[in-house]
Phi, psi and omega in degrees: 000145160306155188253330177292099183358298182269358167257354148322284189297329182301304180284008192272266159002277185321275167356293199302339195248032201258057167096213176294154177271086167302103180282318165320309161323316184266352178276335163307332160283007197235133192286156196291356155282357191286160161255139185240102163260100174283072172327109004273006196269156164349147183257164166249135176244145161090175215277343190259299144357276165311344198266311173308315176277315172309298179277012155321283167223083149212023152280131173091356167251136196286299127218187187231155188227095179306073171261123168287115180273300196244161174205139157204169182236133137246120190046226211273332183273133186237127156277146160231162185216116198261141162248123181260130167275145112252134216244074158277169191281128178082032169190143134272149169244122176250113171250126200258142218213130174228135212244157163215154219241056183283091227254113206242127136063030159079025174234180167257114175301316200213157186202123161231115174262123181258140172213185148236125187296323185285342171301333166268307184324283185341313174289325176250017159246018189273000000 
């Protein structure tokens, strides 16, 4: 892994659309306090936590994809502004997503996503 905030987070990003979903691998970027808010649901702390909600909802997707439209840094915080694909069978789903990063010591401290949940229902249950 990288040291730099935002090439953390670029390689972070990337994981996800690498294949099969290594969750270890994405579980590998967070520091052992982190915290993860998926806005709107409840937030989680620490690394078995985050392991629990990621695959939580990613059963049943075939796989997911970050593409980063914008990216910025200042010191340890990084923004992205997303469209996250996700591929379940026989539809995508495209959501625009917008994250923010707080990166300590080369791990992610903190992971926040603003979305809108009913724009991802809506697409899977269409």
């Amino acid at each position: 892994m990288t040291s730099e905030p935002i090439d953390l987070v670029r390689e972070f990003c990337a994981a996800f659309g690498e294949g099969d979903l290594d969750l270890d691998r994405i579980v590998g970027f967070f520091a052992d306090d982190a915290v993860y808010h998926n806005i709107p649901v409840d937030p989680v702390v620490g690394p078995d936590a985050i392991r629990a909600t990621l695959a939580g909802f990613t059963t049943g997707v075939e796989s997911i994809e970050f593409r980063i439209g914008s990216i910025a840094a200042e010191g340890g915080t990084v923004l992205t502004e997303r469209v996250d694909v996700f591929r379940v069978p026989g539809k995508e789903i495209s959501l625009p997503v917008m994250g923010a990063f707080e990166v300590v010591d080369g791990k992610i401290a903190a992971w926040r996503d603003y979305f809108d949940m009913n724009q991802f229902m809506s697409q899977l249950s269409a």
